[in-house]
C-alpha positions as CSV (number, residue, x, y, z in Angstrom):
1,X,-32.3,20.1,1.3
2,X,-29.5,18.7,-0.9
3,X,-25.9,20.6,0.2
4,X,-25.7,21.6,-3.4
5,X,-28.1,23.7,-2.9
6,X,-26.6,26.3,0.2
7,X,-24.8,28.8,0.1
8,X,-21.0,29.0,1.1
9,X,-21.8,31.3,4.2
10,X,-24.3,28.2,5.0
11,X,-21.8,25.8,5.6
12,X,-19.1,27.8,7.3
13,X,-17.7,26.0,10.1
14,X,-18.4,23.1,8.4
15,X,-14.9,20.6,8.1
16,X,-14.5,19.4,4.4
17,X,-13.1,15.5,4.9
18,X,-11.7,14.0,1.9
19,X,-13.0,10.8,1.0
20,X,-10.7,7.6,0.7
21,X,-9.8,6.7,-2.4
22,X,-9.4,2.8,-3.0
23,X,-6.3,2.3,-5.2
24,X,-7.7,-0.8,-6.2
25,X,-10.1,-0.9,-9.2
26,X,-13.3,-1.6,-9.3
27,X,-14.6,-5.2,-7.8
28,X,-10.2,-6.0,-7.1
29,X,-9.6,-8.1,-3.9
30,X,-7.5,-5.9,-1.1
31,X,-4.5,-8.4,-0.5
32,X,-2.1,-8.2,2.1
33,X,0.8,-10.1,3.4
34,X,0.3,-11.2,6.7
35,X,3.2,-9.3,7.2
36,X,1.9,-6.3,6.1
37,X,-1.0,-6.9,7.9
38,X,0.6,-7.5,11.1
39,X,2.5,-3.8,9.9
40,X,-0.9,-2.2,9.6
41,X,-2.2,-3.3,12.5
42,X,0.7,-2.0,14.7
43,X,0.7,1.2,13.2
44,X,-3.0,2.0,14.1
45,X,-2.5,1.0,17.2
46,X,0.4,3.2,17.6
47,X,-1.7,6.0,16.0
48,X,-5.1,5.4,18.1
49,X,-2.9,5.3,21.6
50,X,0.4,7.6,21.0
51,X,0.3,9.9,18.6
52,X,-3.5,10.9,18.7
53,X,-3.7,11.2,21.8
54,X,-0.4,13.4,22.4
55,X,-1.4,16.0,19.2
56,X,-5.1,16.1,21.0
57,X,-3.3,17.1,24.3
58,X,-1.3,19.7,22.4
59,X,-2.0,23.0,24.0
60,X,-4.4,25.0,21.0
61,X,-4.0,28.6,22.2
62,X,-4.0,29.3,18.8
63,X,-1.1,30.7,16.8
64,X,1.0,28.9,13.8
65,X,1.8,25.9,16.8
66,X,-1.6,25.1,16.9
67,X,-2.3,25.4,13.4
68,X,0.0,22.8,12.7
69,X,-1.0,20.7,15.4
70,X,-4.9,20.7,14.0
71,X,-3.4,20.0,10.7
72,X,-1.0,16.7,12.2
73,X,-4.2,15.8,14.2
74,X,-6.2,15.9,10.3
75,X,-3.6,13.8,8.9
76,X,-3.2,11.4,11.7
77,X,-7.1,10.8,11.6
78,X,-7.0,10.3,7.8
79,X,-4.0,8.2,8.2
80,X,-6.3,6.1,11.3
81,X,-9.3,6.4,8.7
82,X,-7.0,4.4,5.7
83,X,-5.7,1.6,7.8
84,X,-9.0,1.3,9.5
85,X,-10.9,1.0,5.7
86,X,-7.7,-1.4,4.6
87,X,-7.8,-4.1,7.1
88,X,-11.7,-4.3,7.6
89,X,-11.2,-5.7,3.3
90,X,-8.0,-6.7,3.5
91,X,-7.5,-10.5,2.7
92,X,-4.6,-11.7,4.5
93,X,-2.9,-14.4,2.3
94,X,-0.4,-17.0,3.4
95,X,2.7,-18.2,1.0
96,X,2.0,-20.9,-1.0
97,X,3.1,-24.6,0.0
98,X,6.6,-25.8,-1.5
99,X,7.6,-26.3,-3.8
100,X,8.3,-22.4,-4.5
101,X,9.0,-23.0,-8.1
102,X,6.0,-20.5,-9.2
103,X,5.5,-16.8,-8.9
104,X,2.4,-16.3,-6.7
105,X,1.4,-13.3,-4.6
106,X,3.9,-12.5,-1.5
107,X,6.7,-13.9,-3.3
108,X,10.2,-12.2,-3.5
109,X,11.6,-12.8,-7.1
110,X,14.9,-12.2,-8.7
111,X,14.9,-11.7,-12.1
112,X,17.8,-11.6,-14.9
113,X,18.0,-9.3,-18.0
114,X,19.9,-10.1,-21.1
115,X,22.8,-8.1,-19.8
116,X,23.3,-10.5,-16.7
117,X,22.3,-7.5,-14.4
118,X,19.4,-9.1,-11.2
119,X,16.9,-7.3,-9.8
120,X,14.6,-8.7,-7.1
121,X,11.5,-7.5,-6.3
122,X,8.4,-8.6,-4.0
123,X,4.9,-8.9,-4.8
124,X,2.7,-7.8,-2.4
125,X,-0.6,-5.6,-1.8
126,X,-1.6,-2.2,-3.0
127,X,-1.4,-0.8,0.4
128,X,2.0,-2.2,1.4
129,X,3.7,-1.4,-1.6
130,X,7.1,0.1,-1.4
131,X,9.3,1.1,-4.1
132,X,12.5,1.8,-1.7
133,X,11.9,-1.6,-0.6
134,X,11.7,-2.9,-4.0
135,X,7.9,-3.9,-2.6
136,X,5.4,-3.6,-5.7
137,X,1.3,-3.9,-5.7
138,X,0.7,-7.0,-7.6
139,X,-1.4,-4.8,-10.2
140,X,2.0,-3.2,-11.3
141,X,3.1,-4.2,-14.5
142,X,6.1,-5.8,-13.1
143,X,4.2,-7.7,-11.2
144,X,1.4,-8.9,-13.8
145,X,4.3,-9.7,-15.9
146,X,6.1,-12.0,-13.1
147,X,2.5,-13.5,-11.5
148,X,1.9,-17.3,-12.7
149,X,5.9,-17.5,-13.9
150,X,7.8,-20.5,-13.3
151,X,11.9,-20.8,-12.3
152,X,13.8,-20.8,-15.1
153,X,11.2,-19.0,-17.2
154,X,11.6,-16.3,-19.5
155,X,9.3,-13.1,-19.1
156,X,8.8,-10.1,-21.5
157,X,8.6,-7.4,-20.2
158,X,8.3,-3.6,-21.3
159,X,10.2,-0.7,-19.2
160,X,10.2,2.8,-20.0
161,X,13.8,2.0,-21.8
162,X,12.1,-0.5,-24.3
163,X,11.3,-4.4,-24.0
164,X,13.2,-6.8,-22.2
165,X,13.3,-10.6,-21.2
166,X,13.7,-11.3,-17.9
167,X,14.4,-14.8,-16.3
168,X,13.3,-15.6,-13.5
169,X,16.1,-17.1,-11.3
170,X,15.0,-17.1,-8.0
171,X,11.7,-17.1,-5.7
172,X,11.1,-17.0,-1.9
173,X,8.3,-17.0,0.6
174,X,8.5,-15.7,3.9
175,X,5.9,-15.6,6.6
């Protein structure tokens, strides 16, 4: 019998799992530095051998300790769950062969409003994207606007503040 068809006292008991969902759209390759691989890698390892295993050895007498305990366990296995569903489609790219004179995924790029103000960001994959890093998916705008660009090049580019050229004046690989 199809679950739509139960009643709530049914299912009681029952543990509601949210399903992943992919950032990327529809049919979108999963990139990933091998940096942020190598990142994703050591953090489910970490997770799977440290910190499940310690909040499943938490004592669950019950009580608001335990509670929050279950609920670290719940995120640590959804956490486990996202890495796990990441790097089994994840397609670990390399930087491109000098010369660097063209933006292509991984690359960190400094660009250069009309002001004279730079601003450097790095292109990498959905899942290793990090604004405080100054990381961004390459589906971000910034990044669609920068992909394919060449040294020297001149980039339009609209931010919330209005439309801007931006020159690309440097680019970099690393491993």
């Amino acid at each position: 019998m199809s679950k739509a068809f139960t009643r709530e006292d049914d299912v009681k008991g029952e543990e509601v799992v949210p399903r992943h969902v992919s950032p990327l759209p529809p049919g979108a390759r999963n990139y990933l530095t091998s940096g942020g691989a190598r990142r994703a890698r050591e953090e489910l390892t970490r997770l799977r051998t440290v910190e499940r295993p310690a909040l499943q050895a938490a004592p669950t007498a019950g009580g608001v300790a335990a509670a929050e305990s279950e609920e670290q366990l719940k995120r640590v296995n959804l956490r486990i769950a996202d890495l796990q569903l990441s790097l089994s489609t994840a397609e670990v790219t390399s930087p491109p062969a000098p010369p660097h004179d063209a933006v292509h995924f991984g690359a960190t790029v400094t660009v250069r409003d009309e002001r004279g103000a730079e601003k450097t960001y790095r292109i990498v994959g959905v899942d290793e994207a990090d604004l405080e890093r100054n990381e961004v998916s390459w589906l971000s705008p910034i990044a669609r606007a920068l992909l394919n660009a060449r040294l020297g090049q001149r980039v339009p580019f609209k931010f919330p503040s209005g439309m801007a050229q931006l020159e690309i004046v440097r680019i970099a690989y690393k491993e």
